[in-house]
Residue, then its C-alpha position, 0 to 999 in steps of 0.5 A: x468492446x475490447x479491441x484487439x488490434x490496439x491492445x499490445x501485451x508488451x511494454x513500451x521500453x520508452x514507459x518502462x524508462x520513463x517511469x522507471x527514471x520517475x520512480x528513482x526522482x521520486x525517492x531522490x525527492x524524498x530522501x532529499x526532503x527527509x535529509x533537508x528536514x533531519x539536518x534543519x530541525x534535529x540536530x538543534x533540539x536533540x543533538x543529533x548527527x545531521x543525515x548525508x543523502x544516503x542515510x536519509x535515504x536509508x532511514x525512508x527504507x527503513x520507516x517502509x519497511x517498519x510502518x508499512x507504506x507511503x502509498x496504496x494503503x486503501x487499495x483494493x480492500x476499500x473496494x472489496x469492502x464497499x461491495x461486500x456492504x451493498x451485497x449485505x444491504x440486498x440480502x433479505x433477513x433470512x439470507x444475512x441469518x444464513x450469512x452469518x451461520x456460514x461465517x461463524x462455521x468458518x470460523x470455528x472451522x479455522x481456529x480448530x485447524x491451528x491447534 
């Protein structure tokens, strides 16, 4: 059961430092990988100027911003999704029947509201 007395609505500043300095070696990490890796290999077969830090730090950001993420991708929607099939799995043929009437009203519903 959940114990009040060892629950604490505020964060530790030691946690928020912590992991705040975590976060910040994590993405100096990376961009230091991405600069090590750009300056080996492109500039041999492209031509191409080698990054410094902060370029390849940009080029991270960047990469982020354009393709979506490095993390969380599966999240909670695998979640959500796996639930939703064991919920259809359960249902009996006449509840999916009506499942699937219900969708499709929602549907219709929505694409009419665009217009």
């Amino acid at each position: 059961m959940f114990n009040r007395k060892n629950y604490s609505s505020h964060k530790s500043p030691v946690k928020v430092l912590f992991f705040g300095a975590l976060f910040i070696g994590l993405i100096s990490l990376f961009s230091w990988i991405v600069m090590l890796l750009w300056n080996a290999i492109l500039p041999d077969v492209t031509g191409v100027k080698p990054l410094n830090f902060w370029k390849a730090a940009g080029l991270l950001v960047l990469s982020k911003i354009l393709f979506g993420g490095f993390w969380h991708r599966r999240g909670p929607w695998k979640k959500r999704r796996s639930r939703w099939k064991e919920q259809w799995m359960n249902m009996t043929p006449e509840e999916r029947k009506e499942a699937r009437s219900r969708w499709k009203e929602h549907c219709r519903h929505r694409d009419a509201s665009r217009d």
